[in-house]
ROBAMI-623311 format. One record per residue (C-alpha): chain; x, y, z; residue number from 1. Coordinates in steps of 0.5 Angstrom, whole numbers, plus 500, padded with zeros to 3 digits. Layout:
N
<A <X Y Z> NUM>
...
end
This chain:
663
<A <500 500 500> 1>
<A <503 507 497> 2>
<A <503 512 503> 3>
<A <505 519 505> 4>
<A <511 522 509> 5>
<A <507 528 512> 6>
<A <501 532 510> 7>
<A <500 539 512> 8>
<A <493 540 513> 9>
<A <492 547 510> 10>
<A <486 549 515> 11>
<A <483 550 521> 12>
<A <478 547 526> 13>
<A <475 542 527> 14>
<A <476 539 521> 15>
<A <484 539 521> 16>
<A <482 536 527> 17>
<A <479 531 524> 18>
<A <484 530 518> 19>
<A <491 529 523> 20>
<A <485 523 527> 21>
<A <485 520 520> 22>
<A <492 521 518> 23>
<A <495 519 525> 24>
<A <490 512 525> 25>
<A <494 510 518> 26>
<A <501 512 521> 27>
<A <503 519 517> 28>
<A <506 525 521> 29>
<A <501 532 521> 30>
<A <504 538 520> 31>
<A <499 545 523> 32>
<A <499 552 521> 33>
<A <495 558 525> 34>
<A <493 565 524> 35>
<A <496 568 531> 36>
<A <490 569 534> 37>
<A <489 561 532> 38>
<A <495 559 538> 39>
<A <493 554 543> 40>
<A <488 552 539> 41>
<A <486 545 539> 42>
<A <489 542 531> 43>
<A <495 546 534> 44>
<A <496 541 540> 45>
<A <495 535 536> 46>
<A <499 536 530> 47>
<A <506 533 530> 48>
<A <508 541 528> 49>
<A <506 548 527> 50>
<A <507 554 524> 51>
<A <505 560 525> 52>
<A <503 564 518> 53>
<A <501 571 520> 54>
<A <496 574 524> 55>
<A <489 575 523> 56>
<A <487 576 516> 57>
<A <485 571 512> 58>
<A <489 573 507> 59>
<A <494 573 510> 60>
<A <494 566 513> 61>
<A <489 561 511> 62>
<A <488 564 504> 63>
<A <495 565 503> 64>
<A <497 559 498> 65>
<A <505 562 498> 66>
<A <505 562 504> 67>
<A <502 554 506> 68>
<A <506 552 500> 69>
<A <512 555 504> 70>
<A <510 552 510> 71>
<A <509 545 507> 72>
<A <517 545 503> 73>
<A <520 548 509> 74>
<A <516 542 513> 75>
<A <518 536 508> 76>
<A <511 535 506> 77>
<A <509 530 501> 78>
<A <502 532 500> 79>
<A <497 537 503> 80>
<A <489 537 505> 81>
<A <485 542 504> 82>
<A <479 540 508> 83>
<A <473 544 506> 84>
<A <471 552 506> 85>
<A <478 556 504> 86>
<A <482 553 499> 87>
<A <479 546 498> 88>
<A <476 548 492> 89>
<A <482 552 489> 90>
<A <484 550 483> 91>
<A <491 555 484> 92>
<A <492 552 490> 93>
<A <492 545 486> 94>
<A <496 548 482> 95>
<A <501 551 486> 96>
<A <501 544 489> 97>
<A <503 541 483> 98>
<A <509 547 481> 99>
<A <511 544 488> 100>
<A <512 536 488> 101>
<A <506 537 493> 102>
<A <500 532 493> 103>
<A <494 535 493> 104>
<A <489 531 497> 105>
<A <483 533 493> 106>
<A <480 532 486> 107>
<A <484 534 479> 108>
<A <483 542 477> 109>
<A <478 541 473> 110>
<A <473 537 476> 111>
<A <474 543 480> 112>
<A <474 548 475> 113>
<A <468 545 471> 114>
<A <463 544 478> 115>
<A <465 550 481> 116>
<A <461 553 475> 117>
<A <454 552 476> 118>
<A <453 554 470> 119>
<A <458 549 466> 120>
<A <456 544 471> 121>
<A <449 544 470> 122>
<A <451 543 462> 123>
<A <455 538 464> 124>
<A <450 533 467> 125>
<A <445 535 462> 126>
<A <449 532 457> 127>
<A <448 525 462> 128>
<A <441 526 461> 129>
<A <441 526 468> 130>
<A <435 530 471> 131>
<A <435 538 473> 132>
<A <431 543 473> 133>
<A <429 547 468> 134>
<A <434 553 466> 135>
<A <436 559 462> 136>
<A <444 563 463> 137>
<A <447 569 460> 138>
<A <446 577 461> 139>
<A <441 580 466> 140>
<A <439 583 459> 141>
<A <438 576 456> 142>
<A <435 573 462> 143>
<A <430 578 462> 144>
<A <427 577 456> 145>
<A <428 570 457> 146>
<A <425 569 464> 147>
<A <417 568 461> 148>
<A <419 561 458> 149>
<A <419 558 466> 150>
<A <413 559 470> 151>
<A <414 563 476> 152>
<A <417 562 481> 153>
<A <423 563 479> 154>
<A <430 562 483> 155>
<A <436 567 480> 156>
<A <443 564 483> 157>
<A <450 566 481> 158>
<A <454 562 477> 159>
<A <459 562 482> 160>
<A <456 561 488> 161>
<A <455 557 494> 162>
<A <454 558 501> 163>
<A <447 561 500> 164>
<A <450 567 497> 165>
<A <447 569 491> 166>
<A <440 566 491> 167>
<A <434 570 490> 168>
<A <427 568 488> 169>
<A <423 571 484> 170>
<A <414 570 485> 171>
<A <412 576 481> 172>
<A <414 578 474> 173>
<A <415 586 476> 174>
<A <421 584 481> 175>
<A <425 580 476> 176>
<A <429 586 473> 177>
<A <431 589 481> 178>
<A <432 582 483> 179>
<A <437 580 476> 180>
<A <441 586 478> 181>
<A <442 585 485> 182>
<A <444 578 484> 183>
<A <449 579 479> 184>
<A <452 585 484> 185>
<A <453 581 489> 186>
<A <455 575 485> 187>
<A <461 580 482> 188>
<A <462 582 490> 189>
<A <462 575 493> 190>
<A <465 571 488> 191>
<A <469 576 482> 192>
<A <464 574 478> 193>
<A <457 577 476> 194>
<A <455 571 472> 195>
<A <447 569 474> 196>
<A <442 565 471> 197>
<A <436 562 472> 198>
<A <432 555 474> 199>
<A <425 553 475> 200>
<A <425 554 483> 201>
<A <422 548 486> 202>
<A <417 548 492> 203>
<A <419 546 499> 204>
<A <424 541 496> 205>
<A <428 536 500> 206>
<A <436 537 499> 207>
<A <439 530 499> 208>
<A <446 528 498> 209>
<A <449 523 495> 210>
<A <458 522 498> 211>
<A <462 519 492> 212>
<A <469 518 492> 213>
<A <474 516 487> 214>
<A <480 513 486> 215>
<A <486 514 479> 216>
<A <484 508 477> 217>
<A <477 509 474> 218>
<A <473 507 480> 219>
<A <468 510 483> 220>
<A <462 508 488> 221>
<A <458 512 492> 222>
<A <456 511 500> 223>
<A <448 513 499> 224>
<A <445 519 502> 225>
<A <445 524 507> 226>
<A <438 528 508> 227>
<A <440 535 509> 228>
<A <433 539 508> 229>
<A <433 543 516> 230>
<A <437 549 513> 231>
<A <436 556 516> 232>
<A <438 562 510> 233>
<A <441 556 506> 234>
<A <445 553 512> 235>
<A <445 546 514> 236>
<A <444 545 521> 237>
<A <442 538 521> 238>
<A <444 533 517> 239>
<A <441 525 518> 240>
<A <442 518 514> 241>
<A <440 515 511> 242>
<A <434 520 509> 243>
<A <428 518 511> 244>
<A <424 520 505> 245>
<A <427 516 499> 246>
<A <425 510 497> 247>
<A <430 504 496> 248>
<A <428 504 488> 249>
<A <429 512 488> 250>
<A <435 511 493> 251>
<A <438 506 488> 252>
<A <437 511 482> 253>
<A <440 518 485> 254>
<A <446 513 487> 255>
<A <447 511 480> 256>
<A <446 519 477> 257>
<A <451 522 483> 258>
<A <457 515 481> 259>
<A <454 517 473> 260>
<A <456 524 474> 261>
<A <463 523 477> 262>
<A <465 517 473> 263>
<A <465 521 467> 264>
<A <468 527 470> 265>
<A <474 521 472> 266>
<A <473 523 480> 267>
<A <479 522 483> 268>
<A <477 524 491> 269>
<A <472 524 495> 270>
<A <466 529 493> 271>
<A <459 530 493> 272>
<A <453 530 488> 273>
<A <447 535 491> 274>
<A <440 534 489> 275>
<A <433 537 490> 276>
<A <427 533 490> 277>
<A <420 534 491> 278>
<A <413 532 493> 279>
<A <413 525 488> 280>
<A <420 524 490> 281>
<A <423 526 482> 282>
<A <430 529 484> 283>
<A <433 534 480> 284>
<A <441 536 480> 285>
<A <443 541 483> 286>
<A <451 542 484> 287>
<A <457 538 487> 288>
<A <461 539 492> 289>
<A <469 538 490> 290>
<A <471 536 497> 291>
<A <471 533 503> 292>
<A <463 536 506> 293>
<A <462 538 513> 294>
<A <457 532 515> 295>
<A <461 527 512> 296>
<A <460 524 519> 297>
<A <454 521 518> 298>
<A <456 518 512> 299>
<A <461 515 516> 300>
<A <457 512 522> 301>
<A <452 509 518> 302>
<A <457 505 513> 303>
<A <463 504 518> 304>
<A <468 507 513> 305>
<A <473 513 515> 306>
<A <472 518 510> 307>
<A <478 522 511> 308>
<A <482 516 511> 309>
<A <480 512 504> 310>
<A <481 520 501> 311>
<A <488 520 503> 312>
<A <489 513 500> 313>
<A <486 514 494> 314>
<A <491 521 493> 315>
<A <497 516 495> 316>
<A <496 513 489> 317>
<A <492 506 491> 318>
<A <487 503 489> 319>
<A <480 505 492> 320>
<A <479 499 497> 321>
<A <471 500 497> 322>
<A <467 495 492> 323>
<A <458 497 491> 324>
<A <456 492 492> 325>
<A <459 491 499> 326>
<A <457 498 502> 327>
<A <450 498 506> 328>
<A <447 503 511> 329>
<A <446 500 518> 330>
<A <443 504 523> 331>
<A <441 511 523> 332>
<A <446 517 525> 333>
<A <443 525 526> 334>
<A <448 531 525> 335>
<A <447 538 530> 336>
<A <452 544 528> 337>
<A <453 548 535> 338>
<A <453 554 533> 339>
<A <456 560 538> 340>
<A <449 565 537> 341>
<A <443 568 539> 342>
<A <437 564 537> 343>
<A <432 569 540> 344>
<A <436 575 537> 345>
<A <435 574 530> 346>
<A <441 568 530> 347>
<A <446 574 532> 348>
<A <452 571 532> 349>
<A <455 570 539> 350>
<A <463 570 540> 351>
<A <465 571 547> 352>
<A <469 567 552> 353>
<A <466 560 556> 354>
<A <465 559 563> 355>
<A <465 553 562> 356>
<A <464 547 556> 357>
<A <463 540 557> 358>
<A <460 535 552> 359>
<A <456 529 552> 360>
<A <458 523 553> 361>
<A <457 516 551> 362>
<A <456 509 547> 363>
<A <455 511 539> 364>
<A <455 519 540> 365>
<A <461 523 536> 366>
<A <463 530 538> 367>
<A <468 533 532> 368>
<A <470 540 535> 369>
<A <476 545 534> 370>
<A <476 546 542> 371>
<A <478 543 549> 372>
<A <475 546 552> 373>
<A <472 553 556> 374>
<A <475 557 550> 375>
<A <474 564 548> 376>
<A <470 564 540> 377>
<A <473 568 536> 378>
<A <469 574 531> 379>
<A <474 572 526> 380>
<A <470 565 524> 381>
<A <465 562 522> 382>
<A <461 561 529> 383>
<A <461 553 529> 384>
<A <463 551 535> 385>
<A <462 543 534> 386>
<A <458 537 530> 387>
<A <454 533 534> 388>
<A <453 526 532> 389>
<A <449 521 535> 390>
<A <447 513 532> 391>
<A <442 509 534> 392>
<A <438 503 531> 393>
<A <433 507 527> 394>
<A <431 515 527> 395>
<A <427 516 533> 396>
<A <432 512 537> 397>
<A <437 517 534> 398>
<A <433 523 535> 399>
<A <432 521 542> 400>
<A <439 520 543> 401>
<A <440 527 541> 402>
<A <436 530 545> 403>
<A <438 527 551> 404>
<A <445 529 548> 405>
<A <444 536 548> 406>
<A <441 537 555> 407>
<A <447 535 556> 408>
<A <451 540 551> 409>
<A <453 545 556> 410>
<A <457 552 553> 411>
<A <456 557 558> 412>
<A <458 565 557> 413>
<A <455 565 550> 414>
<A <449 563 547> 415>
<A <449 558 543> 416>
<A <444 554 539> 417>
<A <443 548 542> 418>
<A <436 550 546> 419>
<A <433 551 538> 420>
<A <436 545 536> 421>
<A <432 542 542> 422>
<A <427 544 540> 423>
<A <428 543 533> 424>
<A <428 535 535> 425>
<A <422 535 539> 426>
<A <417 538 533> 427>
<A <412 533 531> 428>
<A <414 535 524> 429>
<A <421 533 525> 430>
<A <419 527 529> 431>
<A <414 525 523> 432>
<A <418 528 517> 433>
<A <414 533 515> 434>
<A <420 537 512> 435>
<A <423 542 507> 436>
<A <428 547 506> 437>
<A <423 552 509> 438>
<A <422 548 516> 439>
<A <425 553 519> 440>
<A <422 559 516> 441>
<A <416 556 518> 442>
<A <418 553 525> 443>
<A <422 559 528> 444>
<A <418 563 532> 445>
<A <414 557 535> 446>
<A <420 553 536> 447>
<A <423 560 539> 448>
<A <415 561 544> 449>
<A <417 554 547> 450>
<A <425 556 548> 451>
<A <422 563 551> 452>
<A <415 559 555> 453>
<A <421 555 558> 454>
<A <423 562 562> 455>
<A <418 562 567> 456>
<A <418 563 575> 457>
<A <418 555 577> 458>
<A <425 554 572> 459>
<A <427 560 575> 460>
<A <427 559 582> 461>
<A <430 551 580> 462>
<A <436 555 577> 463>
<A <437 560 584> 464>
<A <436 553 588> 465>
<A <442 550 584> 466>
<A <445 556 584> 467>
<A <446 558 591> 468>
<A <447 550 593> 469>
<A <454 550 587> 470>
<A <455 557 591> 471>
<A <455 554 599> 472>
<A <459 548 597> 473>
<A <464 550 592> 474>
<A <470 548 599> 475>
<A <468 541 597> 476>
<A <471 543 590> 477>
<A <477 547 592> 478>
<A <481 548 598> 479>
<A <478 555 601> 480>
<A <472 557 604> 481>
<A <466 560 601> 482>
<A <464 566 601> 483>
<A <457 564 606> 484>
<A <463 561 611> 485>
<A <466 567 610> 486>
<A <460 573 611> 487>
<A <454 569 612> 488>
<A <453 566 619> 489>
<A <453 573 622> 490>
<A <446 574 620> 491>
<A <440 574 624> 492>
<A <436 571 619> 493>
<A <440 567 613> 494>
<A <436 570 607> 495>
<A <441 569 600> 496>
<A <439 574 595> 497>
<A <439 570 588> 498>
<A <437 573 581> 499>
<A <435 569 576> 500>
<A <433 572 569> 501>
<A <433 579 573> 502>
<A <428 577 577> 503>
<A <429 576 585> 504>
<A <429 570 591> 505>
<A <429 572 597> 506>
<A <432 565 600> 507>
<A <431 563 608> 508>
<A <435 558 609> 509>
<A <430 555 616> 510>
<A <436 549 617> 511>
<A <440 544 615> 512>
<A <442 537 617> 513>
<A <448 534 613> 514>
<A <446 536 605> 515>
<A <439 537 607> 516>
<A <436 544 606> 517>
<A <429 546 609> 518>
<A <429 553 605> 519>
<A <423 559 604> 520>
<A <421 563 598> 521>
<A <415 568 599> 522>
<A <413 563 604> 523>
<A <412 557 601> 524>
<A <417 551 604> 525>
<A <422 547 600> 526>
<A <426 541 602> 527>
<A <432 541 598> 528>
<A <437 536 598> 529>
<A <444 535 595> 530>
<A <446 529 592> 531>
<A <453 530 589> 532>
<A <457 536 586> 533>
<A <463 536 581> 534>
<A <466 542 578> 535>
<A <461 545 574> 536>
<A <455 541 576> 537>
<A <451 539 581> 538>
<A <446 534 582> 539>
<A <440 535 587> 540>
<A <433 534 590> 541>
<A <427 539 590> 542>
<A <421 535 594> 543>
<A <421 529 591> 544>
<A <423 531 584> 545>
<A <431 530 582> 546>
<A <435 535 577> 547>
<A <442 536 575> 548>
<A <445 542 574> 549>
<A <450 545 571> 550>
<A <453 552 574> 551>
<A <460 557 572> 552>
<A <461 563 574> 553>
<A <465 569 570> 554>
<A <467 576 570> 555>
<A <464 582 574> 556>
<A <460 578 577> 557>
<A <456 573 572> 558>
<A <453 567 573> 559>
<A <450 561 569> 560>
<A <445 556 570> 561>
<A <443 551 565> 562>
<A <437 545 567> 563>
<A <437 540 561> 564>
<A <439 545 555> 565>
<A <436 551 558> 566>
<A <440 557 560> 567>
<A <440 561 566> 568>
<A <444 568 568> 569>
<A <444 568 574> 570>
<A <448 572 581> 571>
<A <448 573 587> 572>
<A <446 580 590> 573>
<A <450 580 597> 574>
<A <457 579 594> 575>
<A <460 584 593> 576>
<A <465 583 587> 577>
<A <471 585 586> 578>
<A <473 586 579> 579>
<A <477 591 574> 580>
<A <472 598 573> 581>
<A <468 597 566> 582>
<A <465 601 561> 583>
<A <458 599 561> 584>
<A <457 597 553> 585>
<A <449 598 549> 586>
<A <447 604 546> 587>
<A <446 608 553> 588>
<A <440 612 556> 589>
<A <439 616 549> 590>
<A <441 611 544> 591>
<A <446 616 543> 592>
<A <452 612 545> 593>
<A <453 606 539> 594>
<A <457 600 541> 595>
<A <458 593 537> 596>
<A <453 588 537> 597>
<A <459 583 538> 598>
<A <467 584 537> 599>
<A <468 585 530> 600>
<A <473 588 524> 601>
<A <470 594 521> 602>
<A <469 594 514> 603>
<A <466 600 512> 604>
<A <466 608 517> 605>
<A <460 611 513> 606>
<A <460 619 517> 607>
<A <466 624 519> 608>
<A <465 628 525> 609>
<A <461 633 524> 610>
<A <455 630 519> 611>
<A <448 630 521> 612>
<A <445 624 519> 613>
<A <437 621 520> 614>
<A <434 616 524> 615>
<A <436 610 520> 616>
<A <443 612 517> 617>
<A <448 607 517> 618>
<A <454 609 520> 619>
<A <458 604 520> 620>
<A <459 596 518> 621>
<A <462 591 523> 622>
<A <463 584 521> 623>
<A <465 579 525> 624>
<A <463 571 524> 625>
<A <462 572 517> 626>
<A <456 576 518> 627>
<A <456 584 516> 628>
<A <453 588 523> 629>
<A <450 595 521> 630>
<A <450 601 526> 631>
<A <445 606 525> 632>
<A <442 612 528> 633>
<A <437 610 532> 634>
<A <434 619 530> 635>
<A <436 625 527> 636>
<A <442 627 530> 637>
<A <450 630 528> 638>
<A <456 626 529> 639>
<A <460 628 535> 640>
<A <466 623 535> 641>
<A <467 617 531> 642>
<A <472 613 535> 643>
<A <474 608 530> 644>
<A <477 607 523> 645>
<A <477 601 517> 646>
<A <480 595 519> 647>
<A <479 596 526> 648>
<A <479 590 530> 649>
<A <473 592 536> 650>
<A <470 591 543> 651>
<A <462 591 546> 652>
<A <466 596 551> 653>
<A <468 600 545> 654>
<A <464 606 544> 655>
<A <464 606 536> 656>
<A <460 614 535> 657>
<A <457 619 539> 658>
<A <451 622 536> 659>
<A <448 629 539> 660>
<A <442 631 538> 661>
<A <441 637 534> 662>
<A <438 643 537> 663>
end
């Protein structure tokens, strides 16, 4: 068997950690490389080596092709993955590889090339007579013109989009002319190329994916499908296989199209064919991804073969080792991408630093993650913290294991996505897979009333019970005494001020017998027993009823308290904090005083000292997670000072602009 010396994993994350596991199972030396604000992350640690290529702009460091070509030639590599986003997709870092003497582990430039156009791929698989949706290409001119030959709706997307960049949808003839023009803009702003075209849009279509690999031999084979139709502005978020909704004929016949298409492309690499398919379970074409995808995981768990494992392989040069026939799916496997943002803030994207990270744990449940643990969430990235990937004999085995695995997903001193996905789960839509691409469309806001209808008092004042027991017995956990042992017993009466949410319980500890407390609330008596404590966790009896808890502490006071998913700030009002002096961040009492949503770059500074703007004037763009934030005048006003330029890097502390009223 042919096999490499050292590969350099030409990415970050989660996915160059799940690239060195591979690498190492089959023996090959691992070579890192980091932005400086990457140092200390996980693929760092776990590589043989590490180079550091810049500091923070993409630029600069993973998208710099000189550089990660530099770093695999000083290092001695023989070969390079890519992984996925960044250059996996790049046909000049193939190509640098190749000048190099470098193995690409990856399909062939033109593979690449050919399915990186939509526009050119759709007219390669047509000639395959392999189904699509109906289409038309050319200018925005020619399309407007054109566009009556396909009834409405219409989807217009850029030839060289991805990513849910570059797609609009067309109901009504009068919108088609803006919506070409805005779309070819923004294609020509996001991908270089304003090339656009338009296809018959299908309705509350099921997105379902066939992964292929293929060798330098001429062999091809698929490894059946994920069904990735939960998506949220064109992001998957949940992932499963096998789909629930094909039957084992239409099955075998996206099968055969997906390993059609690949073969007569020569596929070399592990790919995937993307597909619609409406509500009689016709599929239709739509794009294919030349790389590694980011649920490949429960392809893996259901057909038991390492994905990054046989791509290595193949690109060495060996022969693909996996025959058609002896494939199968077993079981059923469900992916959660964790996300660190704010569901009940439009999805906002929430970086910041943990409190506390634990990860569930168990038979048959895989977490693919970037991170060791409590860790600050950059701004800089895509705001995936993690992939959750649970087994189980069939789908509700899987989905009930998810969710239990959730529950205990515990992410404190950020938001993170883990209650909608709770939810999401538990929705009888899900459950009976009533799906489409528009689930979330149409579920959100009343998955996001049962997140909120979970914020109630009785939960409240679980989390202040919880609370207040980690508090008192934290000297179980470290060699110091607590702060009750310390200011507590003075008291006349042991009453604890505990908030929760901002709302307030006034605790009276009435007695105490070991770990049993009798406790009162506005005059009702509870009996509260503590049945163990661990760092971050602690395990207890309300009455009858047992909970296990999950508690941090962070700066300037705060406090968290998550119950089965569900998270909770909480503190305690009579102690006082010492901590460093602080700029209260918001937009102040006036609405005057604009700071960042989160911590960000900024993109775009629109004002001057001096300018008078009008309610709703955007003054400055911040990006950060991918995500452009707009700051805006929330009333007619001037500008008094404006504390940051382009290119910044800033702070939720940060006061960006003040505005002063006009008199």
């Amino acid at each position: 068997m042919k096999i490499f010396k050292k590969i350099l994993v030409a990415n970050r994350g989660e996915i160059a950690v799940r690239i060195i596991k591979s690498a190492r199972k089959l023996g090959i030396e691992t070579v890192a490389v980091y932005s400086e604000v990457d140092e200390g992350s996980l693929h760092i640690k776990m590589a043989d080596e590490a180079y550091c290529i810049g500091k923070q702009e993409l630029s600069d460091t993973y998208l710099n092709i000189e550089k990660i070509i530099e770093t695999a030639k000083k290092s001695g590599c023989d070969a390079l993955h890519p992984g996925y986003g960044f250059l996996a997709e790049s046909p000049l870092l193939v190509e640098a590889c190749r000048k190099n003497n470098i193995v690409f582990i990856g399909p062939h430039t033109r593979a690449i090339q050919l399915m990186g156009n939509k526009i050119e791929a759709r007219a390669f698989v047509k000639n395959l007579n392999i189904p699509m949706t109906e289409g038309i290409t050319g200018t925005p001119e020619e399309l407007l013109q054109k566009a009556h030959t396909i009834p409405l709706p219409l989807l217009v997307k850029a030839a060289a989009g991805g990513g849910g960049k570059g797609m609009r949808i067309v109901r009504q003839g009068d919108d088609l002319k803006e919506i070409l023009e805005a779309t070819s803009r923004e294609a020509k702003n996001y991908f270089g190329d304003g090339s656009i075209y338009i296809e018959k849009y299908i309705e509350e279509p099921r997105h379902i994916e066939i992964q292929v690999i293929g060798d330098n031999h001429g062999n091809v084979v698929h490894l059946f499908e994920r069904e990735c139709t939960i998506q949220r502005r064109y992001q998957k978020i949940i992932e499963e296989s096998p789909s629930p909704t094909l039957t084992p004929d239409i099955r075998k016949k996206m099968g055969n199209s997906a390993v059609a298409i690949a073969r007569e492309i020569e596929y070399n690499s592990a790919g995937t064919i993307e597909f619609l398919v409406d509500k009689e379970l016709n599929y239709y074409f739509l794009e294919m991804n030349t790389r590694i995808q980011v649920e490949h995981p429960v392809t893996e768990m259901v057909t038991g073969i390492d994905l990054v494992e046989e791509q290595i392989l193949v690109a060495a040069g060996n022969k693909l080792r996996l025959k058609q026939e002896k494939l199968k799916q077993t079981g059923h496997a469900i992916e959660c991408r964790i996300y660190a943002e704010d569901p009940a803030n439009n999805f906002l994207p929430s970086p910041g630093k943990m409190t506390l990270y634990k990860e569930p744990s168990g038979e048959n449940i895989r977490i693919d993650t970037g991170i060791d643990g409590a860790v600050e969430i950059k701004s800089f990235f895509d705001p995936m913290i993690s992939k959750m990937i649970v087994w189980g004999d069939d789908r509700n085995i899987a989905t009930e294991k998810s969710i239990a695995a959730l529950k205990d997903y515990t992410v404190h001193g950020i938001k993170t996505n883990i209650p909608y996905l709770l939810y999401l789960l538990q929705h009888e839509a899900f459950k009976t897979n009533r799906l489409s691409t528009k689930f979330c469309d149409i579920h959100t806001d009343e998955i996001l009333k049962g997140i909120s209808a979970r914020y109630n008092r009785d939960n409240f004042l679980k989390a202040a019970f919880a609370y207040l027991l980690y508090d008192l017995n934290g000297n179980r956990l470290k060699e110091e005494r607590n702060i009750w042992e310390m200011i507590g017993y003075w008291r006349n009466r042991m009453i604890v001020p505990v908030t929760v949410e901002e709302e307030e319980f006034n605790i009276e500890i009435t007695g105490k017998k070991e770990n049993t407390y009798t406790v009162a609330v506005d005059d009702t008596e509870y009996t509260i027993c503590l049945k163990s404590i661990e760092p971050g966790s602690v395990h207890f009896r309300i009455n009858d009823r047992f909970y296990k808890a999950f508690v941090s502490k962070g700066a300037k006071g705060a406090g968290y308290v998550s119950i089965e998913g569900v998270l909770f700030n909480a503190a305690r009002k009579d102690v006082l904090v010492e901590d460093e002096d602080y700029s209260q961040s918001g937009q102040g009492d006036d609405g005057n005083n604009l700071f960042a949503p989160m911590p960000g770059k900024v993109i775009k500074v629109n004002v001057k000292e001096g300018d008078k703007v009008h309610r709703g004037t955007i003054l400055l763009v911040v990006e950060a997670m991918k995500m452009e934030n707009n700051i805006i005048a929330t009333e007619d006003a001037i500008v008094e000072k404006v504390n940051a330029k382009e290119g910044d890097m800033v702070d939720t502390d940060l006061q960006l602009v003040l505005l002063k009223k006009e008199d």
